[in-house]
N, C-alpha and C positions, 0 to 999 in steps of 0.2 A: 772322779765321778764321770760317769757316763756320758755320752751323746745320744738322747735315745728317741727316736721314732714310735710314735704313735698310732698305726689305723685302727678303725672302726669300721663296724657297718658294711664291708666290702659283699656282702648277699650277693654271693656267685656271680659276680661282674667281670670276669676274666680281663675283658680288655682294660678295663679300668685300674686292674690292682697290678697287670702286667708296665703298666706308664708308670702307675705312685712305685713301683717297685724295682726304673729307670734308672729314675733319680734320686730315688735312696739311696743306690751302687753311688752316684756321685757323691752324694753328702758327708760323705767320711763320717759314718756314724758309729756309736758300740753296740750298740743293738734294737732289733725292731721286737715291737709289744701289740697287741691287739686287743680293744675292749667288746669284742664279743661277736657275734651273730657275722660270721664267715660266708656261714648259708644262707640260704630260701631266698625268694624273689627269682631269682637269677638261673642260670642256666649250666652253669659250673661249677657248680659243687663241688664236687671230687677234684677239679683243678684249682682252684682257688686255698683248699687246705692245703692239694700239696704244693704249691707256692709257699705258702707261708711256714711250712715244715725245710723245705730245702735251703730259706734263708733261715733257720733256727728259731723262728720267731715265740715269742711264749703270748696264753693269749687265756683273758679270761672268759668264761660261757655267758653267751648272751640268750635270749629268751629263743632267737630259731632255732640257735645249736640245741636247746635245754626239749624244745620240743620236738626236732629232729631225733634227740636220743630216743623221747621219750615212743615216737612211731618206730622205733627199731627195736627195742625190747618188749613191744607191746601193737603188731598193726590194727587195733579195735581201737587206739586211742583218734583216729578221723573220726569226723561228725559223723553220723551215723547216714547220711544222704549224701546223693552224689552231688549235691551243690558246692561240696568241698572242693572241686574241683575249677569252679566259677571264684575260688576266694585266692585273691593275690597272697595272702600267708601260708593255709594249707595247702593251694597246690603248690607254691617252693617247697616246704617242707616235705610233702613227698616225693620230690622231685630228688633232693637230697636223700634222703632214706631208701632212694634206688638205685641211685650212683654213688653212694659214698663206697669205697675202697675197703675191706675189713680195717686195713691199717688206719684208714683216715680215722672210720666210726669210732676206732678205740681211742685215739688221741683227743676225739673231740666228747666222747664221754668223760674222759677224766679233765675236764678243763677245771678249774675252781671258779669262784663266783668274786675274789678280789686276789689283788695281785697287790704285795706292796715291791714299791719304784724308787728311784734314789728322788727325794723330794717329795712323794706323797703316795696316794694309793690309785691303782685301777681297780676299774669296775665297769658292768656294762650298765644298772639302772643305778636307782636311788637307793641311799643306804637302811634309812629310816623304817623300811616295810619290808614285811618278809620277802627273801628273793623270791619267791614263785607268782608273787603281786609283778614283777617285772614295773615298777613304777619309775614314769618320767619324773625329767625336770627340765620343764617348757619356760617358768618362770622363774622370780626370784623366792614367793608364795610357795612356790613347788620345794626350793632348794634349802627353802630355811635349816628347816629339821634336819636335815643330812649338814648342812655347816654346822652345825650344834653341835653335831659325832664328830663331823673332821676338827673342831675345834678343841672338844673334851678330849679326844684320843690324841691332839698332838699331832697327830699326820698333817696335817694343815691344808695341801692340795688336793683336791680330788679330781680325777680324769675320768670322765665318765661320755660313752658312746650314747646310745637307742634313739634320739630325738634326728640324728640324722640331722643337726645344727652346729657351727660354729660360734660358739658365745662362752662368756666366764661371766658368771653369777657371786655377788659377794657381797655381806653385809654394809651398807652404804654408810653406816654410822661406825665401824670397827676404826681402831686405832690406826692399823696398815693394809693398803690398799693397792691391787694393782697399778702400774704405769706402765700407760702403752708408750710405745717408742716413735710408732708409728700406725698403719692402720691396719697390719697384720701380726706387729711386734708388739709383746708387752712383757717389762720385765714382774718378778714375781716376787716381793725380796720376802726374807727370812721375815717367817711370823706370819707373813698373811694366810688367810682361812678363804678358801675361793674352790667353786666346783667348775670346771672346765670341760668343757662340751667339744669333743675333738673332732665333730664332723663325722662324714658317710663318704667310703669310698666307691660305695658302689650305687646308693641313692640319694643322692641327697637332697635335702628338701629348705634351705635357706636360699632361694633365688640363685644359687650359679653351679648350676648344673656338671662342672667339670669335679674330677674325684679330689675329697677334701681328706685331708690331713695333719700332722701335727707335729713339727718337729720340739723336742724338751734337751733342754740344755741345763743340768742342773749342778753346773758350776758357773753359770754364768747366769742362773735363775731367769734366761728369756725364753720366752715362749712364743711360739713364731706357728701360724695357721698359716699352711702352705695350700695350693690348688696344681694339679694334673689334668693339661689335657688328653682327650683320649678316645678313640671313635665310637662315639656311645650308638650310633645307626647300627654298629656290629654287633653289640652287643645288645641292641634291642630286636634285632632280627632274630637274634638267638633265642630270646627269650620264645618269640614265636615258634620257630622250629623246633622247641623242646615241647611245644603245645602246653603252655604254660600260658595265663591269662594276657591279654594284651596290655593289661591296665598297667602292668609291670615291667611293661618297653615303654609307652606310653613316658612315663614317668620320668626317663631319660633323656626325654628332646625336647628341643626353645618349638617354639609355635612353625616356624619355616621346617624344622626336620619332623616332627608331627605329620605336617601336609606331605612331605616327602613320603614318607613311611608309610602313611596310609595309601597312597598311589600305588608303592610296591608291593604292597601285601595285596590290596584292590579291598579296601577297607572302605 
């Protein structure tokens, strides 16, 4: 069984996925997996796929990639104003659907919508609602219904990206139960029914701001949430010089690189 890496959410972060993607080289892993949305936000599009095409990575569609296809078979599908412009999701998305590569567009049109993994299944949203609903799971409320599926189907674990959080969700009355190791380690033993939130490499939004990750081990059933640092001021400048909203660099920095940032831009 495998050693296998996780990203998520890496939304054209170049610098971000070029660090998590350092220290993967060290990890002596089998292979790298991705639960979705590659694009938008960001400013690297077209580099951020082919990164994850040159390590081999296989990766399931998240709701940018799904909507990115969807402006490149169709560019009437923008809101019909130019306010789309002003919206941190549409203008990623067209941002992507202008730099992607033909080679990249093709690979990221044929993604599928779940991947099965030695130990359970990816995905980027919830199982329970049709994929085009793109639906979270922020809580445990949120996750019920999809542990029902991981549980009736026997997959047991589920990897699931979009909330851009580090968290495992599981029935608190169930027979077997996560055990953390420690405050980043938790082993997973056979049987347990849990949906796992593998974090955002490119935004994340649980309080630490450096690119989140997820190393799976599944012979040894531990599950270990890893963090990358990684110069997010470069990458949010970027975001600027692609004339891409600000609210989407913004996003990137502790309150000290904020004040920095806005200085240099003259914000």
């Amino acid at each position: 069984m495998p050693k296998i890496v996780i990203l998520s959410d890496i939304h054209a972060n170049e610098p971000a996925l070029k660090a998590v993607l350092r220290e993967v080289a060290k990890s002596k892993v089998d292979r790298v997996v991705c639960g979705g949305d590659t694009v938008g936000y960001g400013a690297s599009s077209n580099a951020c796929v082919s990164r994850l095409r040159k390590v081999s990575a296989t990766s399931v569609m998240g709701n940018h990639d799904y909507y990115t296809h969807c402006l490149l078979v169709d560019r009437t599908a923008l809101p019909a104003n130019r306010d789309w412009r002003k919206n941190p999701v549409w203008a990623g998305v067209a941002e992507a659907a202008r730099t992607l590569s033909d080679e990249n567009a093709a690979w990221l049109r044929t993604l599928p919508r779940e991947l099965v993994i030695p130990g359970g299944v990816l995905a980027h949203a919830a199982l329970h609602q049709h994929p085009e609903q793109w639906p979270y799971l922020r809580s445990l409320a949120d996750a019920l219904p999809t542990l029902a599926l991981l549980r009736e189907s026997a997959r047991g674990i589920g990897f699931f990206g979009h909330t851009h959080r580090q968290e495992i969700f599981f029935e608190p009355t169930a027979a077997v139960s996560p055990e953390w190791l420690s405050a980043t380690r938790v082993h997973l033993p056979e049987g347990v029914v849990c949906a796992v939130m593998v974090g955002s490499v490119g935004q994340p939004r649980d309080g630490d701001l450096r690119a989140a990750w997820t190393l799976w081990d599944s012979d040894t059933r531990v599950l270990e949430f890893r963090h990358s640092d990684y110069p997010a001021m470069t990458a949010a400048q970027e975001i600027v010089a692609a004339d891409l909203p600000v609210e989407s660099a913004l996003r990137l920095l502790d309150d000290d690189s904020v004040r920095e940032f806005r200085r240099r831009i003259g914000m």
